[in-house]
Residue frames relative to the residue before (quaternion, step in Angstrom):
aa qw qx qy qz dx dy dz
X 1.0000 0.0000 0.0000 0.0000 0.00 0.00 0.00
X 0.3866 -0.7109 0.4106 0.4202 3.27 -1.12 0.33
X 0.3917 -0.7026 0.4742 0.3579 3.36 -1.02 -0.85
X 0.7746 -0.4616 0.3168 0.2941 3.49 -1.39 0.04
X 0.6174 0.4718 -0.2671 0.5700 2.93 1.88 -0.92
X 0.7030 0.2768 -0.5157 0.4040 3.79 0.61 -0.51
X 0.5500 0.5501 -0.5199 0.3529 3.69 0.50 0.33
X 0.4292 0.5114 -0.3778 0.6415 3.99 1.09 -0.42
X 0.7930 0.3346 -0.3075 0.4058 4.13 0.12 -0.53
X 0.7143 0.2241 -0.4525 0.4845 3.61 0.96 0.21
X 0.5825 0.5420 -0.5500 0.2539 3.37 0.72 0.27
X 0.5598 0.3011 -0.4727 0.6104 3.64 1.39 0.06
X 0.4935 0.3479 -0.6847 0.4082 4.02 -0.58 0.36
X 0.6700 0.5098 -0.3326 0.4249 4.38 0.73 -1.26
X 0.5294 0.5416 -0.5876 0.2849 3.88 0.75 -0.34
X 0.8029 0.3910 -0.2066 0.3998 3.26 -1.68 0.42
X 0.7721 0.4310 -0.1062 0.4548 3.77 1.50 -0.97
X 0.7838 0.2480 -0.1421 0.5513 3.43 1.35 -1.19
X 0.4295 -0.6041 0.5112 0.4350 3.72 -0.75 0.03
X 0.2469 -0.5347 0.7727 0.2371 3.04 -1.51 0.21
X 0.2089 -0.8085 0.5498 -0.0194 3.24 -0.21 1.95
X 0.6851 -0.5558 0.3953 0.2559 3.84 -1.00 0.80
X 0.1786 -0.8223 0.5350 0.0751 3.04 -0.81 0.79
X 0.2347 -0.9211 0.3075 0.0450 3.90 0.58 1.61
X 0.1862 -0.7899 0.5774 0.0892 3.60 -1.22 0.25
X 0.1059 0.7941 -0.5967 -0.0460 3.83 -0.86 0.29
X 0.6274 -0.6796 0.3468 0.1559 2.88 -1.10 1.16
X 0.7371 0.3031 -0.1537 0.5842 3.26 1.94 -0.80
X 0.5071 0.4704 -0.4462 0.5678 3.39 1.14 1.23
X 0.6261 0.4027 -0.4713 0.4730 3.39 0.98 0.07
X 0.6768 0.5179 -0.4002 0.3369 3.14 1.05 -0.53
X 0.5945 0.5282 -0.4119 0.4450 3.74 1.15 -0.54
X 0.6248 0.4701 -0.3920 0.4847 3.89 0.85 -0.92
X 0.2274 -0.7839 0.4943 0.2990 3.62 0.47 -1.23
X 0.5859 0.4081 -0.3181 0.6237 2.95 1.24 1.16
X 0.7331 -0.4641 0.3744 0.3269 3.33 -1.44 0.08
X 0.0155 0.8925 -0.4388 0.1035 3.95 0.02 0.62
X 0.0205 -0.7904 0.6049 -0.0947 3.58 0.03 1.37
X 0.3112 -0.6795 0.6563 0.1033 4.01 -1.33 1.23
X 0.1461 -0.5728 0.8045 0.0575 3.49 -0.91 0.88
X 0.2523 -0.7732 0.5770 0.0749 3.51 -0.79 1.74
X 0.1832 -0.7525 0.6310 0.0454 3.86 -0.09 0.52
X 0.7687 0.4837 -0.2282 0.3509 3.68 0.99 -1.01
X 0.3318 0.6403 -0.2707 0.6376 3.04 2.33 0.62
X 0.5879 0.4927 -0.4179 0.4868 3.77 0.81 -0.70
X 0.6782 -0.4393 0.4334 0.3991 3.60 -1.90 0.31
X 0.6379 0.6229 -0.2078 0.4025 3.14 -0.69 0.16
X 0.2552 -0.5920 0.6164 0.4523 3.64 0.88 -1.61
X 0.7902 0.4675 0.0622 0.3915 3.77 0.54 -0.90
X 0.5570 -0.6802 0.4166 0.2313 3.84 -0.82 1.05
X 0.4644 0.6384 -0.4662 0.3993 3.54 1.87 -0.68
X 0.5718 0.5175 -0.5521 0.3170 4.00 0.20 -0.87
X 0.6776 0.5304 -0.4288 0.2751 3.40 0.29 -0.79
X 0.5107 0.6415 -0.3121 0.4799 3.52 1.36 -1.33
X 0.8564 0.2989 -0.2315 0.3517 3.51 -0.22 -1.76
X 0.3740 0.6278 -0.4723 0.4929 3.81 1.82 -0.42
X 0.7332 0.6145 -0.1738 0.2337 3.37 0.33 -1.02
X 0.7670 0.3359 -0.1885 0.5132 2.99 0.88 -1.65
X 0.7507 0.4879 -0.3041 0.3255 3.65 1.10 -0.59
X 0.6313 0.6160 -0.1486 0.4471 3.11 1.54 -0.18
X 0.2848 0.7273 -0.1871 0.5958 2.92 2.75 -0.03
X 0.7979 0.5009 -0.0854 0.3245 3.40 0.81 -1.84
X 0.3906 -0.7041 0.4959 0.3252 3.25 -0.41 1.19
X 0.8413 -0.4075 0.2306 0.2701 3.75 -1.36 1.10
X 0.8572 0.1569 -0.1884 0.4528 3.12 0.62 -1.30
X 0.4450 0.5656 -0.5129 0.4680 4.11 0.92 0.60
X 0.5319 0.6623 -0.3816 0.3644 3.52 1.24 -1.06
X 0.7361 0.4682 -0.2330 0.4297 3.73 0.75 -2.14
X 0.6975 0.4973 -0.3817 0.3471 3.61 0.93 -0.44
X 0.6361 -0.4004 0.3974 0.5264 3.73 1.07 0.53
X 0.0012 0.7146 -0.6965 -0.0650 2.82 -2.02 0.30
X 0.3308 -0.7443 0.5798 0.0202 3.59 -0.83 0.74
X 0.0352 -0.7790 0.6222 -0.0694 3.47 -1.12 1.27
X 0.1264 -0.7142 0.6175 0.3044 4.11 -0.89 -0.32
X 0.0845 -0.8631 0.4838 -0.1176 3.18 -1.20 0.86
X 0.2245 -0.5799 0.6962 0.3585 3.97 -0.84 0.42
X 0.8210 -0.3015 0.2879 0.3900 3.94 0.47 -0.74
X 0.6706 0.4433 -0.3632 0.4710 3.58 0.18 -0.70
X 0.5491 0.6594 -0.1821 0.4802 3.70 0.99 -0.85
X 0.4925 0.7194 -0.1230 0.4741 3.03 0.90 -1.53
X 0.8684 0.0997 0.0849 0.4782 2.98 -0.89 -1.70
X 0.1388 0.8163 -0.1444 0.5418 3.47 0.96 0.63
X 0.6595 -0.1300 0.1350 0.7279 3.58 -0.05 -1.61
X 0.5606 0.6015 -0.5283 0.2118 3.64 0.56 -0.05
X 0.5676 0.5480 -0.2776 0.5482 3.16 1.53 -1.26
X 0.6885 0.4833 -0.3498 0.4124 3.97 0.32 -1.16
X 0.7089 0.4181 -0.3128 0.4741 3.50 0.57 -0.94
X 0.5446 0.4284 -0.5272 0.4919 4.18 0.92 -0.32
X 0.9228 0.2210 -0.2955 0.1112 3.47 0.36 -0.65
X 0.3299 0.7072 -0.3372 0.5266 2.85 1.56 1.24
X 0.5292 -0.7172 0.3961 0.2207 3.12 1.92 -0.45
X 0.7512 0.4324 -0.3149 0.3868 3.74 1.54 0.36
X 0.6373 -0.4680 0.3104 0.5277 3.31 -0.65 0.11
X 0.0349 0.7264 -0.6789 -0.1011 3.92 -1.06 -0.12
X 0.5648 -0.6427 0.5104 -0.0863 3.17 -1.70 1.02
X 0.4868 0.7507 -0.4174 0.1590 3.66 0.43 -0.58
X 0.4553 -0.6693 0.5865 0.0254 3.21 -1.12 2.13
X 0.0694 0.8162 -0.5577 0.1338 3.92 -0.13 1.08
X 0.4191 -0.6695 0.5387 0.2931 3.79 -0.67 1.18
X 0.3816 -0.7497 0.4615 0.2817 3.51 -0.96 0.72
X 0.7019 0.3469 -0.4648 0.4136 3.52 0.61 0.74
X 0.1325 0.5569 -0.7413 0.3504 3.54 0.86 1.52
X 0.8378 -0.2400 0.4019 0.2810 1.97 -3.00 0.85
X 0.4386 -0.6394 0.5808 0.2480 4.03 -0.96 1.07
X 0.4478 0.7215 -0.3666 0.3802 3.49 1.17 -0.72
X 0.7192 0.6167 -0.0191 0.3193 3.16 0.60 -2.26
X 0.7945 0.3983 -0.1162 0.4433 3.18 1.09 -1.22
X 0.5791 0.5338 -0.3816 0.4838 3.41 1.73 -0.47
X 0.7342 0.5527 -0.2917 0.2652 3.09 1.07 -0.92
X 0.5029 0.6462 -0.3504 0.4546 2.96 1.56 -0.89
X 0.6291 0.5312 -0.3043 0.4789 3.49 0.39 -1.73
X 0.8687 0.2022 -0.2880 0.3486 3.82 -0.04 -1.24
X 0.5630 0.2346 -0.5964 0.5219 4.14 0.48 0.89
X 0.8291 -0.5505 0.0947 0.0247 3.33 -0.19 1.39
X 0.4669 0.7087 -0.3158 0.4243 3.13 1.74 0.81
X 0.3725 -0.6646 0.5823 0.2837 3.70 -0.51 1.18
X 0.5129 -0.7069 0.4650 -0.1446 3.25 -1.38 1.75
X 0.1952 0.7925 -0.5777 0.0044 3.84 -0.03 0.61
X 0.1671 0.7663 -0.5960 -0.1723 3.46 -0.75 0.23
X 0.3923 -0.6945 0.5991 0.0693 2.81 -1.68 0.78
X 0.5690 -0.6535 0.3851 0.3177 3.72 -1.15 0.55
X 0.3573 -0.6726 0.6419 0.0896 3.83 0.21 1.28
X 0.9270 0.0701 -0.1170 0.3495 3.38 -0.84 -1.26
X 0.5232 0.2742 -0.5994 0.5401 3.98 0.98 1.22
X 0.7428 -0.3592 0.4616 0.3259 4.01 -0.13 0.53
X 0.6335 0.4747 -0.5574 0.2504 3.47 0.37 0.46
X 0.6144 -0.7223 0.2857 0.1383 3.06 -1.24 1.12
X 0.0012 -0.9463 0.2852 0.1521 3.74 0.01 0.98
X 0.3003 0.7177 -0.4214 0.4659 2.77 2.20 1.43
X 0.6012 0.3765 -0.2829 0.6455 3.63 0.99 -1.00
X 0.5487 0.4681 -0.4985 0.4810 4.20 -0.11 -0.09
X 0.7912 0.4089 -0.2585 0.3743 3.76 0.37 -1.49
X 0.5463 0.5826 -0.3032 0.5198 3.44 1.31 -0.79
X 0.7566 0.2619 -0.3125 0.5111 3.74 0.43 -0.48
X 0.5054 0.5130 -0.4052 0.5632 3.53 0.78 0.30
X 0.6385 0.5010 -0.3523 0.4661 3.62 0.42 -1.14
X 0.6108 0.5778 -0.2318 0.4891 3.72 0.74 -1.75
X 0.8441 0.3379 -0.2070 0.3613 3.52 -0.13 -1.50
X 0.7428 0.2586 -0.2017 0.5837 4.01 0.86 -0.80
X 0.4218 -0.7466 0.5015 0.1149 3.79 0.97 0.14
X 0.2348 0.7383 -0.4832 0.4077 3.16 1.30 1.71
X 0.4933 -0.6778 0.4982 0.2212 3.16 -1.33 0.38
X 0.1743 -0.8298 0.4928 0.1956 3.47 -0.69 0.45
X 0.1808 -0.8302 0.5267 -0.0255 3.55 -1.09 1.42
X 0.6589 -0.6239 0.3701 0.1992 2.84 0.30 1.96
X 0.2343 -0.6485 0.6711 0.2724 4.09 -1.41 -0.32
X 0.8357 -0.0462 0.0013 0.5473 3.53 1.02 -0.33
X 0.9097 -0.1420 -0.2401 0.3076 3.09 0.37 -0.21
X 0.1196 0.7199 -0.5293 0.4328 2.41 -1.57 2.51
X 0.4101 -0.8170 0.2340 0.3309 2.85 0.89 2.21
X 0.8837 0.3386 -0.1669 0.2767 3.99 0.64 -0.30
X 0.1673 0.3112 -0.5062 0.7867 3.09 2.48 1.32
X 0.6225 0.1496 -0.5927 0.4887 3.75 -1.14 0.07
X 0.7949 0.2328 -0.4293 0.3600 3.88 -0.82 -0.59
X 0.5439 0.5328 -0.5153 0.3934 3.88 0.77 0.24
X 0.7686 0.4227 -0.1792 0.4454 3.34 1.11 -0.98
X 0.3424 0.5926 -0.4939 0.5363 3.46 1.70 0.16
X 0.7213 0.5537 -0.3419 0.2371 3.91 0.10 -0.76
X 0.3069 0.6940 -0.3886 0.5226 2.94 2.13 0.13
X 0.8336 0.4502 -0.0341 0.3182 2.79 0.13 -1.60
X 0.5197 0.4526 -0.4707 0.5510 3.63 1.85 0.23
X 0.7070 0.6101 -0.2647 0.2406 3.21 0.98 -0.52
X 0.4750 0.6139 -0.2247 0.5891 3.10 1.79 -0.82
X 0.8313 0.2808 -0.2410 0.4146 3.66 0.73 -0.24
X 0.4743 0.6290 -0.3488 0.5076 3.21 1.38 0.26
X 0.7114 0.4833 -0.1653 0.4826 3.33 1.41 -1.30
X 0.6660 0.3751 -0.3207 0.5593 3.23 1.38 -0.91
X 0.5958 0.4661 -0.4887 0.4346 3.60 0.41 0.26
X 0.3933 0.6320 -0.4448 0.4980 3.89 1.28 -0.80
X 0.8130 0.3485 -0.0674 0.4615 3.72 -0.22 -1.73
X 0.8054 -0.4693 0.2957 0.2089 3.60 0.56 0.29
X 0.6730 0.3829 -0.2506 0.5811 3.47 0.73 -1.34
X 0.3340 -0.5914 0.7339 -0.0089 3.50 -1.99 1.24
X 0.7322 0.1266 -0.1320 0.6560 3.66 0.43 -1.11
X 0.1455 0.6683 -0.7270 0.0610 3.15 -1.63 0.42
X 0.4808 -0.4730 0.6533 0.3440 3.58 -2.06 0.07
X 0.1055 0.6725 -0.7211 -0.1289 3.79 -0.81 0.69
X 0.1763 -0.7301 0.6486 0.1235 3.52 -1.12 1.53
X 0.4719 -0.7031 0.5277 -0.0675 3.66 -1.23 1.00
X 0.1449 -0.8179 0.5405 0.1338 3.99 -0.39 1.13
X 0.1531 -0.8052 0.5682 -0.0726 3.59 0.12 1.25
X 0.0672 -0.6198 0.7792 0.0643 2.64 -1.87 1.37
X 0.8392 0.0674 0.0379 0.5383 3.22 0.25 -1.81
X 0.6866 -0.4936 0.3214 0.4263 3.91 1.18 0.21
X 0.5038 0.5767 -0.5250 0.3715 3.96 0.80 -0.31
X 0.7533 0.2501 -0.2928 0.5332 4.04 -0.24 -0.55
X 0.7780 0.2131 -0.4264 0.4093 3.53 0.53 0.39
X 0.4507 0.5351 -0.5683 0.4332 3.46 1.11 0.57
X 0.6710 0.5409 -0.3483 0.3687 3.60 0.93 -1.07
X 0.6095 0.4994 -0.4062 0.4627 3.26 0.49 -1.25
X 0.6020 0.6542 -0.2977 0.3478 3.49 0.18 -1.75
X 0.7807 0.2685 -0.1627 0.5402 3.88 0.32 -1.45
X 0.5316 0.6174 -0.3506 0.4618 3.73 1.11 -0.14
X 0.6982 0.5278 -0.1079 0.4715 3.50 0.83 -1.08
X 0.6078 0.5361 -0.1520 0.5658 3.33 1.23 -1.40
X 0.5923 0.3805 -0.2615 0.6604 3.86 1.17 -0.22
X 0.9756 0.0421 0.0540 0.2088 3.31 -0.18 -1.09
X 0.6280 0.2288 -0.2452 0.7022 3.01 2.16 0.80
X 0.0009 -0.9042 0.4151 0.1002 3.19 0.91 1.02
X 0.5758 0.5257 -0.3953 0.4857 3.76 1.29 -0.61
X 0.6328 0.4479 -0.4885 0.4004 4.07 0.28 -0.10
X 0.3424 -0.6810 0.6354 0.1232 3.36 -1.38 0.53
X 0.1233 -0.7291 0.6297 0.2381 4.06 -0.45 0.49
X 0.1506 -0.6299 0.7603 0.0501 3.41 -1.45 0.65
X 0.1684 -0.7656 0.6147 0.0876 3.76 -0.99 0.72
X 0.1109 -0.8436 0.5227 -0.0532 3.65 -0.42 1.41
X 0.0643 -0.7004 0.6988 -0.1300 3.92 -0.64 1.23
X 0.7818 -0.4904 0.3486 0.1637 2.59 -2.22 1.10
X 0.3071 -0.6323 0.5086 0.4971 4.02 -0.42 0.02
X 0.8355 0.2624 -0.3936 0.2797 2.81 -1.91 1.00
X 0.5690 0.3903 -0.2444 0.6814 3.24 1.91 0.59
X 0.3946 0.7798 -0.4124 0.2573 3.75 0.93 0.51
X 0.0415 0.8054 -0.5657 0.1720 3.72 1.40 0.78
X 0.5418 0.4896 -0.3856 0.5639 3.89 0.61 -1.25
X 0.8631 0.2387 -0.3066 0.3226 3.51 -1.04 -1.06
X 0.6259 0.5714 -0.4132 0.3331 3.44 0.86 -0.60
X 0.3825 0.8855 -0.0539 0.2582 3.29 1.39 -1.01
X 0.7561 0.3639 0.1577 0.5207 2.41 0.89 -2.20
X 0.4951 0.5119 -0.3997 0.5771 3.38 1.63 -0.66
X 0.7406 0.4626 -0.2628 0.4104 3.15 -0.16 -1.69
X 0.3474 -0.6274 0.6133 0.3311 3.92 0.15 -0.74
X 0.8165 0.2091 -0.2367 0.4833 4.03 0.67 -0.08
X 0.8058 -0.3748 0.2918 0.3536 3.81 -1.33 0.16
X 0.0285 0.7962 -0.5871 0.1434 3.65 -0.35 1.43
X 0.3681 -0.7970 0.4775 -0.0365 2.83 -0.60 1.65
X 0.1403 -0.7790 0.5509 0.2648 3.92 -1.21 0.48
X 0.5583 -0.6670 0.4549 0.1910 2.85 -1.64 0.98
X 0.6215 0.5678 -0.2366 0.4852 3.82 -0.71 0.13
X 0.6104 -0.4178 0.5723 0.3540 4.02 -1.40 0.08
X 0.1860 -0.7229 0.6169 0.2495 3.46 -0.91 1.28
X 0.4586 0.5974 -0.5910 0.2892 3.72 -0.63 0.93
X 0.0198 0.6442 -0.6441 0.4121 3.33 -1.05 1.19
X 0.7161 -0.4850 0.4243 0.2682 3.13 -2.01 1.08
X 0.7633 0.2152 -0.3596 0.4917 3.97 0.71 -0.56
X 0.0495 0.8149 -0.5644 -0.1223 3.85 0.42 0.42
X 0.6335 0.4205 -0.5078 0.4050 3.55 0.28 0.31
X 0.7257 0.2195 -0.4153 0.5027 3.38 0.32 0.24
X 0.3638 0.7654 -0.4072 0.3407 3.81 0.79 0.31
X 0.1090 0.8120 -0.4911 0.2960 3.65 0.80 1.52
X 0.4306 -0.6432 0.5181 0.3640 4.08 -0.87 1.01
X 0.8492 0.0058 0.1613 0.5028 3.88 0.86 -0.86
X 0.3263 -0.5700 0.4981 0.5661 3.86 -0.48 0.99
X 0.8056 -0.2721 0.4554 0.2638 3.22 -2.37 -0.80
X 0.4698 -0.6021 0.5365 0.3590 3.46 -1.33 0.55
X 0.7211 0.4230 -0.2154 0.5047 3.73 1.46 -0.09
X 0.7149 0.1985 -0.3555 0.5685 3.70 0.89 0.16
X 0.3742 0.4299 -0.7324 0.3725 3.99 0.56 0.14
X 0.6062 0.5663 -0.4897 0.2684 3.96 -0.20 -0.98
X 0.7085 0.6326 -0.1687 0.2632 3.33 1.08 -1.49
X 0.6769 0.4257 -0.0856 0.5943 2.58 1.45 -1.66
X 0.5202 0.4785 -0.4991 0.5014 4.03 0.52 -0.57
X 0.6958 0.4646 -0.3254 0.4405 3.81 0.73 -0.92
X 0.8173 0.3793 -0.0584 0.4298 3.52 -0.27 -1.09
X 0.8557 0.3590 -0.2328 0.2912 3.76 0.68 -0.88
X 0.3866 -0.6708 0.5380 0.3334 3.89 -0.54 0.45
X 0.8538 -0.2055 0.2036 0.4329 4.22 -1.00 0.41
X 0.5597 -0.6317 0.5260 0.1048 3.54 -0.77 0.54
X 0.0701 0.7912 -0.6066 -0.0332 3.92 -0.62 0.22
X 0.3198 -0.7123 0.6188 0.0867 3.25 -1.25 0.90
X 0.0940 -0.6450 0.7571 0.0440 3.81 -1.34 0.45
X 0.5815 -0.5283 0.6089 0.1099 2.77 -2.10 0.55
X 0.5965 -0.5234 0.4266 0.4340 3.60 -1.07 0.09
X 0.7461 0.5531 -0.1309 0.3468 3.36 0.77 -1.02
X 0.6079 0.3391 -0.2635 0.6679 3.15 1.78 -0.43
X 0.5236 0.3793 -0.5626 0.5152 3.75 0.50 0.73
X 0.5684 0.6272 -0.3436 0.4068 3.23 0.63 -0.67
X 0.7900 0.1351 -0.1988 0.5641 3.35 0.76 -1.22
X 0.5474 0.3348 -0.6444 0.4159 3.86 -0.01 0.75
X 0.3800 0.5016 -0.6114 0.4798 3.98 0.56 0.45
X 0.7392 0.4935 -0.3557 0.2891 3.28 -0.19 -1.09
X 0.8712 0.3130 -0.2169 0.3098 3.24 1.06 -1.22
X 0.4468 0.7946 -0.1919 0.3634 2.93 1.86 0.25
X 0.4391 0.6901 -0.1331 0.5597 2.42 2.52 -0.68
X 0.7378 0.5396 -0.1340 0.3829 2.80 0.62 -1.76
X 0.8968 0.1284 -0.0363 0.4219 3.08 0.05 -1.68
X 0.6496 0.5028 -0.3103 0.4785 3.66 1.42 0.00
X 0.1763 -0.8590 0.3690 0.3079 3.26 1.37 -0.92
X 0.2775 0.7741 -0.4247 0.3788 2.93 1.57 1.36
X 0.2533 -0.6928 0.6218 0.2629 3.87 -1.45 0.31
X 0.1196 0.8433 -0.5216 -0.0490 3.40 -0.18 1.14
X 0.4633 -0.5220 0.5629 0.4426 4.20 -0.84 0.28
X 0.6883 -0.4545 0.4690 0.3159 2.87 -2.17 0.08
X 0.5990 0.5504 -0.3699 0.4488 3.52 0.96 -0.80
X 0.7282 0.3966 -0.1733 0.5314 3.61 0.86 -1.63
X 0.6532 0.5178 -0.3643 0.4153 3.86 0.49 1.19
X 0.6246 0.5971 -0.2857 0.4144 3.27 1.26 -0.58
X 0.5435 0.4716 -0.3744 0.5849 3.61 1.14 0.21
X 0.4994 0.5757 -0.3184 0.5637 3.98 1.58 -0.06
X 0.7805 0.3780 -0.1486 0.4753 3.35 0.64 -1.65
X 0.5057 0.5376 -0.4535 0.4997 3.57 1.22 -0.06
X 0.3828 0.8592 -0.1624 0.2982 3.96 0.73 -0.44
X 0.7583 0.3146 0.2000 0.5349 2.16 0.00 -2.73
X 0.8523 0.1497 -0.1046 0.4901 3.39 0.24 -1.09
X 0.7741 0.3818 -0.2049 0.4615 3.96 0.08 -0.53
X 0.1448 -0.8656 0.4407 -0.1885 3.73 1.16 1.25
X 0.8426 0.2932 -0.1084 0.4386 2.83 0.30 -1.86
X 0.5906 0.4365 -0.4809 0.4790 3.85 0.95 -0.06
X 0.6509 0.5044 -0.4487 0.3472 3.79 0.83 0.19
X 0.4469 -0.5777 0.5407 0.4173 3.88 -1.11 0.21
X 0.8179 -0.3062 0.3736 0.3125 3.07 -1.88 0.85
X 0.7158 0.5205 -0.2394 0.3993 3.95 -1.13 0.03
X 0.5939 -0.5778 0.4508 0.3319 3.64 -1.25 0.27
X 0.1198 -0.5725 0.8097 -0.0478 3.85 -1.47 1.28
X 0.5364 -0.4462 0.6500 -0.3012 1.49 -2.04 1.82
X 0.4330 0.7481 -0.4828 0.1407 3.85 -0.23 0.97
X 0.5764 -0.6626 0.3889 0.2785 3.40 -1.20 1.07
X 0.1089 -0.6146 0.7615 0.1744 3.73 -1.15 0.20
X 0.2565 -0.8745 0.4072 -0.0601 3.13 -0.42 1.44
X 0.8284 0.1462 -0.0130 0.5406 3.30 1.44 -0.67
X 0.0135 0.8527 -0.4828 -0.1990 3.51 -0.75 -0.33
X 0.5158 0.7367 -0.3176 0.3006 3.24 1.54 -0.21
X 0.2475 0.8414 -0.4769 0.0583 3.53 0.56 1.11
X 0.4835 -0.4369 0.5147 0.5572 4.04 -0.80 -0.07
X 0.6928 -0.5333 0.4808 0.0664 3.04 -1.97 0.83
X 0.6043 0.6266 -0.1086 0.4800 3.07 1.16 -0.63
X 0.7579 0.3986 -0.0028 0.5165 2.83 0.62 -1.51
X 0.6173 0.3620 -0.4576 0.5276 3.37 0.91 -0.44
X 0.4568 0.6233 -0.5010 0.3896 4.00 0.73 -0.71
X 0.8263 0.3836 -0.2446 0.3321 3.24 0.17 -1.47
X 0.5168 0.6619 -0.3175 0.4405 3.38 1.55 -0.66
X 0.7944 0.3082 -0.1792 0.4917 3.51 0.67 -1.20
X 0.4406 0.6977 -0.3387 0.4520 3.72 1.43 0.16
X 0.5830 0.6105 -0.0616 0.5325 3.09 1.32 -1.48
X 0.8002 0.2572 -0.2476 0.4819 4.02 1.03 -0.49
């Protein structure tokens, strides 16, 4: 596991590099949750996305000369762009294995802060472990994990100093802090962050239905895998199984799981629009749509929830906000 202290060490490698991204409030979202309701914007970080912090992290971890030899990541996107951005400004080459039916969005971006693209066919079964491995082998690149990887969890732990600093700024000691989960890094970080320095808040990690590996997990006490192609309307949190390193975290540190529908990500986009004037993805909402719609599985008191992303296709958001 990690610790508290390697999370205190990327937030000084992150000074000067990550934002310390706001932590919002609306007056007409408390009123729909009935309760107090604060947005840790992530879709404010570089990047669109909490991943900068991770790939800030893990490369900035790396002793100089593993750094110059490249590094190499797999990705639907947020990830992606990420070490793509961390590794331009660090000045190395980056790699990043991307299924060719990601978010078109995802891939330009990725490609245009300066990382050489491969995709590979996701939804016929090719493999973009045995691709990265001969890539890894042949250009001697490192691989940087999406989640789990003791030094993206302590990149994404800096979230999670921040969320308590702010929620101490604004008053609230105890809170729900609800969590957009794929594979468990930003809720392992936050989670072991908090557990140091916000000891009254409880993290709950919430995913998309039919992607609910996390909560199941947590019932079961061991690793629960989904069945089926991981691709779907929230693909950034869209993971086959948390980690052999944050289930620990989270079995430690987290309170029950929650699950949304498509449609309620859908509609906390909308209102994020609306009343935050925020672009958020489908992945980087479900910790919104938990909130709004799944109250009554929360305790009494003020939550706390990330907007994790913002990097959605154009389109889709059109049709998304058409649709309300």
């Amino acid at each position: 596991m990690i610790t508290v202290a390697d999370i205190e060490a990327a937030a000084d490698r992150a000074k000067g590099v990550v934002r310390r991204t706001p932590l919002l409030s609306s007056p007409f979202l408390d009123e729909i949750a009935g309760r107090q309701v604060f947005l840790k914007a992530e879709v404010l970080q570089h990047t669109g996305s909490f991943k900068f912090r991770g790939g800030w992290s893990a490369l900035s971890a790396m002793d100089e000369a593993t750094r110059k030899q490249g590094v190499l990541a797999f990705s639907s996107g947020n990830h992606a762009q990420g070490v793509a951005w961390a590794a331009k400004l660090h000045g190395v080459p980056a790699t990043i294995l991307m299924p060719a039916d990601a978010p078109a969005l995802k891939i330009e971006n990725t490609r245009a802060m300066g990382a050489e693209v491969v995709l590979y066919d996701r939804a016929g079964g090719e493999s973009r472990e045995e691709m990265g491995e001969a890539l890894r082998v042949e250009r001697g690149l490192t691989l940087v994990k999406p989640y789990d990887e003791p030094m993206v969890i302590a990149g994404q732990g800096t979230c999670g100093l921040e969320i308590a600093e702010q929620a101490a700024e604004a008053g609230v000691t105890e809170a729900t802090v609800l969590t957009c989960c794929g594979g468990g890094g930003l809720t392992g970080g936050i989670a072991t962050a908090l557990a140091t320095h916000a000891p009254g808040t409880v993290v709950r990690p919430v995913e998309p239905e039919g992607f609910d590996d996390v909560a199941r997990s947590l019932r079961s006490g061991g690793i629960e895998q989904n069945n089926g192609p991981e691709v779907g309307l929230c693909d950034a949190i869209i993971t086959r199984a948390p980690g052999n390193i944050t289930f620990p975290i989270m079995a430690a540190h987290c309170g029950p799981g929650l699950v949304v529908t498509d449609e309620e990500a859908k509609a906390a986009m909308r209102h994020a629009a609306s009343r935050l004037k925020l672009v958020v993805e489908p992945g980087g909402a479900v910790a919104l749509a938990a909130v709004l719609f799944h109250g009554k599985e929360l305790a009494d008191g003020p939550v706390i929830a990330t907007l994790s992303g913002g990097n959605v296709d154009p389109d889709l958001y059109a049709r998304i906000m058409a649709e309300g």
